[in-house]
C-alpha positions as CSV (number, residue, x, y, z in Angstrom):
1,X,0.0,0.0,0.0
2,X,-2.0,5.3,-5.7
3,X,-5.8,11.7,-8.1
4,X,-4.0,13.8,-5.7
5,X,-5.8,16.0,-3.3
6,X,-3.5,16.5,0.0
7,X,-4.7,17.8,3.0
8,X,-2.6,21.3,3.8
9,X,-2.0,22.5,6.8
10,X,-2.1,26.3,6.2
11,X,0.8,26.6,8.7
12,X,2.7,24.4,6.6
13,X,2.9,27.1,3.8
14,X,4.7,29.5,5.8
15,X,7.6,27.2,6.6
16,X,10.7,27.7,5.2
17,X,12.0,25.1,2.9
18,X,14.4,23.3,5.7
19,X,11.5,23.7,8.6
20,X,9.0,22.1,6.0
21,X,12.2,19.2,5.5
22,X,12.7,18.9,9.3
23,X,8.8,19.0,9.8
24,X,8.2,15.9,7.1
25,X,11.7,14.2,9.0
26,X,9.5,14.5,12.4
27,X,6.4,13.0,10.6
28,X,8.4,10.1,8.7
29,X,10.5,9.4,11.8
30,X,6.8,9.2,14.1
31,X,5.3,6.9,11.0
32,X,7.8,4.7,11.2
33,X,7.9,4.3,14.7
34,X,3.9,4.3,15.0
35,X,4.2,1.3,12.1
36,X,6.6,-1.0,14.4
37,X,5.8,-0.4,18.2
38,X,1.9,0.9,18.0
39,X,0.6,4.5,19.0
40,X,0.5,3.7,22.7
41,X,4.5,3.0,22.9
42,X,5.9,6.2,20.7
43,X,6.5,8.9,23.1
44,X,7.3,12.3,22.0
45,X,11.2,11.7,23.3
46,X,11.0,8.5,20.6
47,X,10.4,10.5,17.8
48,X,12.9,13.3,18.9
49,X,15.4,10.9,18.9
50,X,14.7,9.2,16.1
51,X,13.9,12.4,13.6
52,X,17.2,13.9,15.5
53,X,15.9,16.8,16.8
54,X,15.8,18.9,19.5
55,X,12.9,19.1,21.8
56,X,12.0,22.7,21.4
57,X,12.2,22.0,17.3
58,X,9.5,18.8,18.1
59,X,7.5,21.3,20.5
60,X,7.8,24.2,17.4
61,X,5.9,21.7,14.8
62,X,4.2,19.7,17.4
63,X,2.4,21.3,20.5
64,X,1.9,17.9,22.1
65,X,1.0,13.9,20.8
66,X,-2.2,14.4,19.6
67,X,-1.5,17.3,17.2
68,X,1.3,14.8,16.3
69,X,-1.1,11.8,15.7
70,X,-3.4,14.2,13.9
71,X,-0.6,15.1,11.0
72,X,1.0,11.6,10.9
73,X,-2.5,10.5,10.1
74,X,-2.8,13.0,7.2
75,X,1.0,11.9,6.2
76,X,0.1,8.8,6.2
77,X,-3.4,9.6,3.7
78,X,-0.8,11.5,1.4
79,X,1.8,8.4,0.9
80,X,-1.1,6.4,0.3
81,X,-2.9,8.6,-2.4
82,X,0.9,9.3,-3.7
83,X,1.8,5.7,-4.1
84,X,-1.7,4.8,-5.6
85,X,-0.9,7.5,-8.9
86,X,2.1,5.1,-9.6
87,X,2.3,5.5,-13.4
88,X,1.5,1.6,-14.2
89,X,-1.8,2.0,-12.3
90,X,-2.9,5.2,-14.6
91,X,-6.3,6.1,-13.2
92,X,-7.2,2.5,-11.9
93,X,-9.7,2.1,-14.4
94,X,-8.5,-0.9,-16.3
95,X,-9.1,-4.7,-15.2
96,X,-5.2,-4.7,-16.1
97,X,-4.3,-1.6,-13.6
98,X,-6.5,-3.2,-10.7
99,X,-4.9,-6.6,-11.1
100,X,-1.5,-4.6,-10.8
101,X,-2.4,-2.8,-7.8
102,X,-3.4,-6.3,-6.0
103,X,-0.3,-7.7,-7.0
104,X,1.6,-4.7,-5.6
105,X,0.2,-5.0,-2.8
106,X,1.4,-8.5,-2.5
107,X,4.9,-7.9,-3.5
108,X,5.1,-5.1,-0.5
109,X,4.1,-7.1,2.3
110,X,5.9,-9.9,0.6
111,X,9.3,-7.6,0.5
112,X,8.4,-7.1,4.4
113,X,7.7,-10.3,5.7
114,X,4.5,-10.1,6.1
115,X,5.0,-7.9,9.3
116,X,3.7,-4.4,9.2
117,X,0.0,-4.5,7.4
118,X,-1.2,-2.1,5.9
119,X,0.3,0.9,7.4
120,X,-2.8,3.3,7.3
121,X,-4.9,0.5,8.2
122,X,-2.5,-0.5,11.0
123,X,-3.0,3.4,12.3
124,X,-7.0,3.4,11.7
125,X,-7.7,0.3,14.0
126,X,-5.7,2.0,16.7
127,X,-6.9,5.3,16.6
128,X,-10.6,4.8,15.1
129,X,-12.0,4.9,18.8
130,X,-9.6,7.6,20.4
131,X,-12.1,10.8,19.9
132,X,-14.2,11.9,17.3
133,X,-11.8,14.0,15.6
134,X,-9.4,12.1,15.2
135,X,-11.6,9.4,14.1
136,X,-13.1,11.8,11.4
137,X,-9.0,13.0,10.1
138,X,-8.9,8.1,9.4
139,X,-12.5,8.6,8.0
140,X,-11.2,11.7,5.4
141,X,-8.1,9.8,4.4
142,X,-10.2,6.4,3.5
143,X,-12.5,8.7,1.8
144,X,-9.3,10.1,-0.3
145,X,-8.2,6.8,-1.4
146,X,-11.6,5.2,-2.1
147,X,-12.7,7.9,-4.2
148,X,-9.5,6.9,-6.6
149,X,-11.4,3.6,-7.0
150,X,-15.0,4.7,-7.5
151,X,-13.1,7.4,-10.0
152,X,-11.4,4.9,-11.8
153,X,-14.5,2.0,-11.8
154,X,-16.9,4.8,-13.2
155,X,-14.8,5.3,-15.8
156,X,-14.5,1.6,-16.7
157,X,-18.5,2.0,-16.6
158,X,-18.8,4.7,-18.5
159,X,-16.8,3.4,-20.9
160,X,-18.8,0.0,-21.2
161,X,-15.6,-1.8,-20.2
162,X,-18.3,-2.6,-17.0
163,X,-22.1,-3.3,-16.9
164,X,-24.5,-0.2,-16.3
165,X,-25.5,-1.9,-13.5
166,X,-22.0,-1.9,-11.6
167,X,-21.9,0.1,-8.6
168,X,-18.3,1.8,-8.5
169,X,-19.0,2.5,-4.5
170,X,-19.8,-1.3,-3.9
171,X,-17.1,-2.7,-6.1
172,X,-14.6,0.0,-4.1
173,X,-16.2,-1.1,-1.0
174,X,-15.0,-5.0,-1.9
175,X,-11.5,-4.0,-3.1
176,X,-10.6,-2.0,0.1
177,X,-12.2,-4.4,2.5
178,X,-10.4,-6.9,0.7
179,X,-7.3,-5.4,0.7
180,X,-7.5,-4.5,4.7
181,X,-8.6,-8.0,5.7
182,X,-6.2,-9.3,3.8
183,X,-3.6,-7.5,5.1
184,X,-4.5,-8.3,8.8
185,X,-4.9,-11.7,8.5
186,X,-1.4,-12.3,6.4
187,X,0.1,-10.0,8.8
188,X,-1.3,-12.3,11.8
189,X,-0.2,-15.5,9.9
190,X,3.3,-15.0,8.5
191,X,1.7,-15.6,5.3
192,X,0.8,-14.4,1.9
193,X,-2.3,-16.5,1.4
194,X,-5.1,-14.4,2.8
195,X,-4.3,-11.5,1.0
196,X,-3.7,-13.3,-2.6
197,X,-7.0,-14.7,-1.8
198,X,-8.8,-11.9,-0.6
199,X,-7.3,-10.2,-3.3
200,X,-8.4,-12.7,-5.9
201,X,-11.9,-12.6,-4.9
202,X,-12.1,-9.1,-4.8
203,X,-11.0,-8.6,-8.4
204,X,-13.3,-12.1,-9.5
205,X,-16.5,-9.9,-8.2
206,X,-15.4,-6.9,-10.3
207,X,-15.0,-8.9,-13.1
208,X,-18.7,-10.4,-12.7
209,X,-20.1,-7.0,-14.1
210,X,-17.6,-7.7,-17.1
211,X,-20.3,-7.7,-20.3
């Protein structure tokens, strides 16, 4: 774990070009961190150390953990929308382009281990109950990558490559799901299988409303 519409912070665009570098060295060093010990076991000294920083530079960017969170979440939705414009996928719209994406998929985790997951969904189902906004920022960034599906599937519709009566939100619906519970479960196992097979299905069902 690919239209890009990031989410800017407005105090982003009055950073210099080395604060906005030591602010997205802050965010990659928290992501990484988040990815491999959880939310609950990154403390703001982790990431200071680990961005090399100094604490009043962490405390200029970052007020406290939650503000923290907040833009590693939106980080997080960027890298995802960023990696799903990949130029073999073009708009998703092709069966070809979607069958790329699955196998993608596969290759990361399979270049990891299996360990990791999905690193948004990884940061959704340990946030999505910690306050509403925060669960609303998870909500946006699903929203963000989704909608690059339902783009690309109403295309194939439009063009006839899909039945009229394919629903691009219910066929995005199957692929993400697909793609999550995959992930989870070959992240649990130390194993590819669920997620080839999730993945399989998934793309099998989109191909039902083939004419």
């Amino acid at each position: 774990m690919l239209i890009s519409v990031a989410i800017t912070n407005p105090a982003d665009e009055r950073l210099t070009s080395r604060g906005q570098a030591t602010r997205e060295r802050i965010l990659d060093a928290a992501a990484d961190l988040i990815l491999d010990r959880g939310v609950a076991a990154v403390s703001m000294r982790d990431v200071r150390a680990a961005a090399h920083v100094s604490g009043s530079q962490l405390s200029h960017y970052f007020g406290d953990k939650q503000s923290l969170i907040r833009a590693v979440i939106a980080h997080q939705a960027d890298a995802v929308v960023h990696a799903h414009q990949a130029p073999e996928l073009g708009q998703l719209d092709s069966l070809e382009a979607l069958d790329r994406w699955a196998e993608l998929n596969i290759q990361s985790l399979q270049s990891r281990d299996c360990r990791g997951g999905c690193s948004y969904g990884s940061l959704a189902g340990e946030l999505a109950e910690c306050g509403d906004s925060v669960r609303r920022d998870l909500a946006a960034g699903f929203d963000r990558w989704e909608r690059l599906f339902r783009h690309g599937l109403t295309l194939m519709r439009d063009r006839g490559d899909l039945r009229g009566d394919a629903d691009p939100e219910q066929l995005t619906y199957a692929l993400m799901a697909a793609l999550q519970g995959g992930m989870l479960l070959a992240q649990t196992a130390r194993d590819l299988t669920p997620l080839r097979a999730a993945l399989t299905s998934a793309l099998q069902y989109v191909r039902s409303y083939t004419p």
